[in-house]
C-alpha positions as CSV (number, residue, x, y, z in Angstrom):
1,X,-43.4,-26.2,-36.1
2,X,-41.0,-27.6,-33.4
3,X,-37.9,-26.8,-35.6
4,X,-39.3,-23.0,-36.4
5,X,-39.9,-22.7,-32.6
6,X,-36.3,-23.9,-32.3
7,X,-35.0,-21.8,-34.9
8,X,-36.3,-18.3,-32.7
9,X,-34.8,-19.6,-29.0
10,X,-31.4,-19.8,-31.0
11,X,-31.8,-16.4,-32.7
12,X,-32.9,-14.8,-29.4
13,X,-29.8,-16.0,-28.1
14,X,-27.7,-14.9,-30.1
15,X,-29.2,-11.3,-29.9
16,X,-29.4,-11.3,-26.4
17,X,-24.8,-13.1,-26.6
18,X,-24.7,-10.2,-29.1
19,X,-26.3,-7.5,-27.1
20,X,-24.6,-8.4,-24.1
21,X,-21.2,-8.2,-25.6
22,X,-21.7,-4.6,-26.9
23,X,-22.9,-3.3,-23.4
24,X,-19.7,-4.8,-22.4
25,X,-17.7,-3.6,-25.1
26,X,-19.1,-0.1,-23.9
27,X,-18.2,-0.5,-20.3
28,X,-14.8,-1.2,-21.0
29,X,-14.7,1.7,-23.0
30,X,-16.2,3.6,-20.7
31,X,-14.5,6.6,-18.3
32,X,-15.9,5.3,-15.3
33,X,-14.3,1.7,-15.5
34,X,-11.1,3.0,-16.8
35,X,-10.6,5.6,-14.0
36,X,-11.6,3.2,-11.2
37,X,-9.2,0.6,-13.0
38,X,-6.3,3.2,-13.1
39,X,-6.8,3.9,-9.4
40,X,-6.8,0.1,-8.7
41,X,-4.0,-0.6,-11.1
42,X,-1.9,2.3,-9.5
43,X,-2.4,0.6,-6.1
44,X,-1.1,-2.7,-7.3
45,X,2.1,-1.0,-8.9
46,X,2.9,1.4,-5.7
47,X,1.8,-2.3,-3.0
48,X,4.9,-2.9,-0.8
49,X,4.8,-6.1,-1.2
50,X,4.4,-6.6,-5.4
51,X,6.8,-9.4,-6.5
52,X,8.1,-7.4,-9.5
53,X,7.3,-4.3,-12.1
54,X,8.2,-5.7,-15.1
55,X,8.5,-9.5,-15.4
56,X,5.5,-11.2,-15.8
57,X,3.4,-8.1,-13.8
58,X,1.0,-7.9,-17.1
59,X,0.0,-11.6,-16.4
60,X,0.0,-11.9,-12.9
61,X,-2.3,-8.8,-12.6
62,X,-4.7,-10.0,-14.7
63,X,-4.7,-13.6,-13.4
64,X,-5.3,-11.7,-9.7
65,X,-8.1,-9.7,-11.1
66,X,-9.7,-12.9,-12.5
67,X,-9.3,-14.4,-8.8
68,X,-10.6,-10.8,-7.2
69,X,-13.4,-9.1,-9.9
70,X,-15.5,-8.4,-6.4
71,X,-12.0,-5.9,-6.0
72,X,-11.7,-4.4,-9.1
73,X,-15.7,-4.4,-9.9
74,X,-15.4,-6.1,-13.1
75,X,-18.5,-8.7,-14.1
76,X,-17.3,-12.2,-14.7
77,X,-19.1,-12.7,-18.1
78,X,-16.1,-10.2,-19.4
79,X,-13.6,-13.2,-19.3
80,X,-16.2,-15.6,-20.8
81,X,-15.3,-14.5,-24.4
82,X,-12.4,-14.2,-26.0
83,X,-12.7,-11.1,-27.9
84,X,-13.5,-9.4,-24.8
85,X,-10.4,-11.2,-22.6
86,X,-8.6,-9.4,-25.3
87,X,-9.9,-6.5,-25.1
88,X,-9.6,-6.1,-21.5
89,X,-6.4,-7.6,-21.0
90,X,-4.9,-4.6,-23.8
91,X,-6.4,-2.1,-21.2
92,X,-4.9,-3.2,-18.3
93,X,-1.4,-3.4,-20.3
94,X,-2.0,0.3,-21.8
95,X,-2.6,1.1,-18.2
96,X,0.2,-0.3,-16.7
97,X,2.3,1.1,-19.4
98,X,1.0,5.1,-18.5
99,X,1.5,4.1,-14.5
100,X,5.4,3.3,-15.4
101,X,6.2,6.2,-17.5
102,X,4.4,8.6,-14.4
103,X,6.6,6.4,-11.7
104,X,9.7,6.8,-13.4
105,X,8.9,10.6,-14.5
106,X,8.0,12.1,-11.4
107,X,11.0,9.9,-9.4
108,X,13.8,11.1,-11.2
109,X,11.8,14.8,-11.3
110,X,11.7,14.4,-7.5
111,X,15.7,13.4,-7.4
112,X,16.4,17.1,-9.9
113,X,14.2,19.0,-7.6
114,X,15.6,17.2,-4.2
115,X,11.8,16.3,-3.5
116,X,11.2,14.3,0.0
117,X,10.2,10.6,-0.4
118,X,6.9,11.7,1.2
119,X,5.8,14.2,-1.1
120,X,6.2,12.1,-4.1
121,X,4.5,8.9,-2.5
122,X,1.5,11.8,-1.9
123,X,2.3,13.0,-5.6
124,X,1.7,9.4,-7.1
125,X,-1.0,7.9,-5.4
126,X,-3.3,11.2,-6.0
127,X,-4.7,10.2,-2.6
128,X,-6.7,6.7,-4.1
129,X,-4.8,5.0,-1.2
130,X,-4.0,5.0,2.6
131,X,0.3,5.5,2.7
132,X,2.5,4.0,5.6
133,X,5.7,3.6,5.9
134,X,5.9,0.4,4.2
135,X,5.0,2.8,0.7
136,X,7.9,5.2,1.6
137,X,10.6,2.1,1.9
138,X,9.4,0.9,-1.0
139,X,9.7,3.9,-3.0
140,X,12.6,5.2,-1.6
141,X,14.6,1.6,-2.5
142,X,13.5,2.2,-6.2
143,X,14.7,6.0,-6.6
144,X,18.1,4.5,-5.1
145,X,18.1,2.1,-8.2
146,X,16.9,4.6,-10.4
147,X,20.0,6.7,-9.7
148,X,22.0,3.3,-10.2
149,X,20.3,2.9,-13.6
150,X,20.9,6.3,-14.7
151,X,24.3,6.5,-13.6
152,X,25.1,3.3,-15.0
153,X,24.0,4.2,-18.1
154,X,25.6,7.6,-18.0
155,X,22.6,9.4,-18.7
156,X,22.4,13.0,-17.2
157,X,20.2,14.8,-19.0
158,X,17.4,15.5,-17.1
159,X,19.5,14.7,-13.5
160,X,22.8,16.0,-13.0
161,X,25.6,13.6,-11.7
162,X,26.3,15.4,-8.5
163,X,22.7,15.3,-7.7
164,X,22.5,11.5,-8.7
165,X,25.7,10.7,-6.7
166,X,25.4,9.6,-3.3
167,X,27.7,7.6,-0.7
168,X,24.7,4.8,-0.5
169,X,25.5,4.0,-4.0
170,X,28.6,2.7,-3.7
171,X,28.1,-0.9,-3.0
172,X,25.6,-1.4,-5.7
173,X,27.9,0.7,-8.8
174,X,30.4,-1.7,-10.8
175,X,34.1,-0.7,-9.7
176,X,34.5,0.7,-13.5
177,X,31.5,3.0,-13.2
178,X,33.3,4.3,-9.9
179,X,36.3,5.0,-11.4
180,X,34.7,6.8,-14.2
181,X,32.8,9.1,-12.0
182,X,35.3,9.7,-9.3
183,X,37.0,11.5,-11.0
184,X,34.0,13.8,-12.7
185,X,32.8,13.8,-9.2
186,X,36.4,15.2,-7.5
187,X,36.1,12.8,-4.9
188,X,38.4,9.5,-3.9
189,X,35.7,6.6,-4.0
190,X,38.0,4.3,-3.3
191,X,39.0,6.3,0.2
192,X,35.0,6.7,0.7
193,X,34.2,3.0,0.9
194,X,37.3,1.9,3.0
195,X,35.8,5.0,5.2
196,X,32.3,3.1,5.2
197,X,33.7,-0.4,5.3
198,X,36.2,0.8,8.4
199,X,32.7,2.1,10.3
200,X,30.7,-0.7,10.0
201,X,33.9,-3.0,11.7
202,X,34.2,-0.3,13.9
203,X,30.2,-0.7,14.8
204,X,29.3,3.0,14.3
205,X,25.8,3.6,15.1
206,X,25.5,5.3,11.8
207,X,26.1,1.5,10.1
208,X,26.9,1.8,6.3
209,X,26.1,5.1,5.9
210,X,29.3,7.3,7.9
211,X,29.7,10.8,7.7
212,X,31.6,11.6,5.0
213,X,30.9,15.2,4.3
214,X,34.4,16.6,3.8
215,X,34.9,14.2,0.9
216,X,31.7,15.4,-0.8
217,X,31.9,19.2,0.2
218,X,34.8,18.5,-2.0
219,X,32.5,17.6,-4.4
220,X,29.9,20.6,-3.5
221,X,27.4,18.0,-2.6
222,X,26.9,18.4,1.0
223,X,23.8,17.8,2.2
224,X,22.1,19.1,5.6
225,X,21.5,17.5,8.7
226,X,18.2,15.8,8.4
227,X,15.7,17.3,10.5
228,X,12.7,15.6,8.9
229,X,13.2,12.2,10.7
230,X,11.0,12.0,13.8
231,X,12.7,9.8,16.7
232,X,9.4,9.2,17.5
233,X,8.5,7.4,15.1
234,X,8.5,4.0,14.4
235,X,9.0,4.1,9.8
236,X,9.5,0.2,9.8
237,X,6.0,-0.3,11.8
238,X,3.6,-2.8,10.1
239,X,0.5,-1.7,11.0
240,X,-1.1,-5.4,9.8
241,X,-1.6,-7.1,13.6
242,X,-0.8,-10.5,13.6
243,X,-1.6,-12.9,16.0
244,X,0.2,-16.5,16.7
245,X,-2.2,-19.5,15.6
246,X,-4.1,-20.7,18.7
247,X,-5.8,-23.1,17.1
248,X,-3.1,-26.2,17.4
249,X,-0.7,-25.1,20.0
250,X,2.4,-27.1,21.5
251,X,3.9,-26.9,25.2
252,X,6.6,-24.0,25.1
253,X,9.5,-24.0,27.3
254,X,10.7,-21.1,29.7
255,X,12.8,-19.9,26.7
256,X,10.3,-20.0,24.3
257,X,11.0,-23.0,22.4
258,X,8.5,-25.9,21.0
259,X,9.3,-29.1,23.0
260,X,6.3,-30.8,22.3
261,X,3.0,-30.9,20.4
262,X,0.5,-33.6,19.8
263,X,0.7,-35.7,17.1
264,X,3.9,-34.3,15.6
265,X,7.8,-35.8,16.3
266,X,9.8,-33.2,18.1
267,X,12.2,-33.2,15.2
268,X,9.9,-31.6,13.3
269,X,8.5,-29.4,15.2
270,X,12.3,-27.9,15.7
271,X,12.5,-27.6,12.1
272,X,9.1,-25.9,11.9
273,X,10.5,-23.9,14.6
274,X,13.8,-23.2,13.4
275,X,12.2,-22.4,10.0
276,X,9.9,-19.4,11.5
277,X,13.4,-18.3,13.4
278,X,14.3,-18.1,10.0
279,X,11.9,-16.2,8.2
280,X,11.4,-13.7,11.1
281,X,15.0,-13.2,10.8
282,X,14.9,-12.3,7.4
283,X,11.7,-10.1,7.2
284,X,13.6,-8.1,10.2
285,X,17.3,-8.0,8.2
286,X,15.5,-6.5,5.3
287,X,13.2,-4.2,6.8
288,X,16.5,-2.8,8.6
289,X,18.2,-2.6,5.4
290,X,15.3,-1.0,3.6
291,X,14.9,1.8,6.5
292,X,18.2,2.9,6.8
293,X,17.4,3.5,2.5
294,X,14.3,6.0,3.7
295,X,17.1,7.5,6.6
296,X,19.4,8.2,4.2
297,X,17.2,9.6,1.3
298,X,15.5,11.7,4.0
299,X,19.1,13.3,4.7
300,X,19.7,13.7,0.8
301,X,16.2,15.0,-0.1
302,X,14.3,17.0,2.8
303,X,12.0,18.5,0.9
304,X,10.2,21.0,2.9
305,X,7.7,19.6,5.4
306,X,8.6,17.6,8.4
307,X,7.5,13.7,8.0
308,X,4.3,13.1,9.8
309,X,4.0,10.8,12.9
310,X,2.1,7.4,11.7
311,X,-0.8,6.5,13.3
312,X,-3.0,3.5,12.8
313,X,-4.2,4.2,9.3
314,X,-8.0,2.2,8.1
315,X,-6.9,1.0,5.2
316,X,-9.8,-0.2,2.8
317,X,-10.3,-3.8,2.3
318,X,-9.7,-3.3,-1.2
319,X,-5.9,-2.0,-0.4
320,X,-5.5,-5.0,2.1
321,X,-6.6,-7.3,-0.5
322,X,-4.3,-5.9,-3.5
323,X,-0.8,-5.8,-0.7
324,X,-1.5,-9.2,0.8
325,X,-2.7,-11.1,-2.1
326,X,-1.0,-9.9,-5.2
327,X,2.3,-11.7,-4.6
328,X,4.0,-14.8,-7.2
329,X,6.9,-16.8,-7.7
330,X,9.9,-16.3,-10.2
331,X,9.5,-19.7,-12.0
């Protein structure tokens, strides 16, 4: 009697395993889940702060939705079996592998059609996220290396070379590709970046980006004043506030510098110190670097409306979560 009895608990468990891996099996095969995943996937790809696109994205995504299912609204019993870990983890790949194609397709669309930066960050996102600045530096930096790529590879059949062709280019083409397309251009590279190098020693305002439109009306690749760039407006603001940690603070001289803290030597609180220096130093260099990117594409692709002023944007916690979080190391 006790083994019969035992017999039925074990078969009514393995129904109700059975039963609960086919209602899974039909979630992830569902519309719904796929949709909300492809808007949540597409946030992770467009974050300003994702470590990479290709290496080891697939895994790291997956390992982040693992850590974050309350984000992405996936039940935890989904990576409890194997077949379904599979399963799952082939969507998220498929998914990733559609987002790509779309980035790369509409970018280089946007650099044959002279679209602004803003209309295709407005074109990908399909309006699943708040946009800041941040999105636009971001983007902008890859349609420069996407016109890198392409003209490195020689492939013009979609973009033309004189629309792929700009003076920002130059540091980042090998000196053969510039000698091959010099020439196709009609312009003196050569006498271009001497002209650029010359301004920055010269500290032109304009930095590594002179005016150099006689050498490419030469070219017929002039572009217009930019009027789309609003001196108002701040593009590198972060609208994340961050505040100092009051929780342990040290004694601060009158020029702002540690001197003494409980419990710590002064030595290394001046490392501590000089490490933040450091960092803030860095995070400022390459915001710089990556604005003057968005200046410059805003003077080579207008587009036709004027770049809106930023305000504080309420970004859902979701969003947050995804742009602070999803970040890992190259091992």
């Amino acid at each position: 009697m006790l083994i019969r009895i035992a017999a039925l608990v074990l078969k009514n468990d393995v129904d109700e395993k059975l039963k609960l891996l086919t209602n899974l099996k039909e979630l992830l095969n569902s519309k719904d889940i796929k949709s909300a995943l492809q808007n949540h996937l597409t946030t992770c790809m467009l974050s300003p702060n994702i470590t990479a696109y290709v290496t080891h994205t697939h895994t790291q995504i997956l390992k982040f939705i693992k850590e974050h299912q309350e984000v992405f609204k996936v039940p935890e019993s989904l990576f409890e079996d194997v077949q379904l870990s599979t399963l799952f983890a082939k969507i998220v790949s498929n998914s990733l592998s559609t987002i790509h194609g779309n980035m790369k397709s509409k970018l280089t669309g946007s650099i044959a059609k002279c679209i602004s930066i803003t209309d295709i960050t407005r074109s990908l996102t399909h309006g699943c996220i708040e946009v800041d600045a941040a999105h636009w530096n971001r983007l902008t930096f890859l349609r420069c290396c996407l016109c890198v790529y392409l003209i490195g590879i020689g492939d013009y059949k979609i973009v033309s070379l004189k629309s792929l062709y700009s003076p920002l280019l130059i540091p980042s083409l090998p000196k053969e590709i510039c000698e091959k397309i010099g020439p196709q251009l009609g312009i003196d590279i050569d006498k271009i970046e001497q002209s650029m190098l010359a301004s920055e020693e010269d500290g032109d305002s304009t930095g590594p980006f002179p005016d150099i439109t006689a050498d490419e009306d030469e070219a017929g690749n002039s572009h217009g004043e930019n009027k789309n760039i609003d001196v108002d407006v701040d593009y590198n603001r972060d609208n994340t506030d961050f505040e100092p940690d009051a929780g342990n603070p040290g004694d601060v001289d009158r020029d702002g510098l540690v001197v003494e803290e409980k419990g710590k030597p002064e030595s290394d609180l001046y490392t501590e110190q000089a490490m933040q220096d450091k960092g803030s130093s860095y995070e400022k260099a390459y915001s710089n670097i990556l604005l003057q990117y968005l200046q410059q594409d805003l003077s080579n692709f207008p587009g036709n409306t004027k770049v809106p002023a930023l305000l504080s944007t309420n970004c859902p916690q979701w969003q947050l979560t995804i742009q602070n979080h999803l970040l890992w190391n190259h091992v």
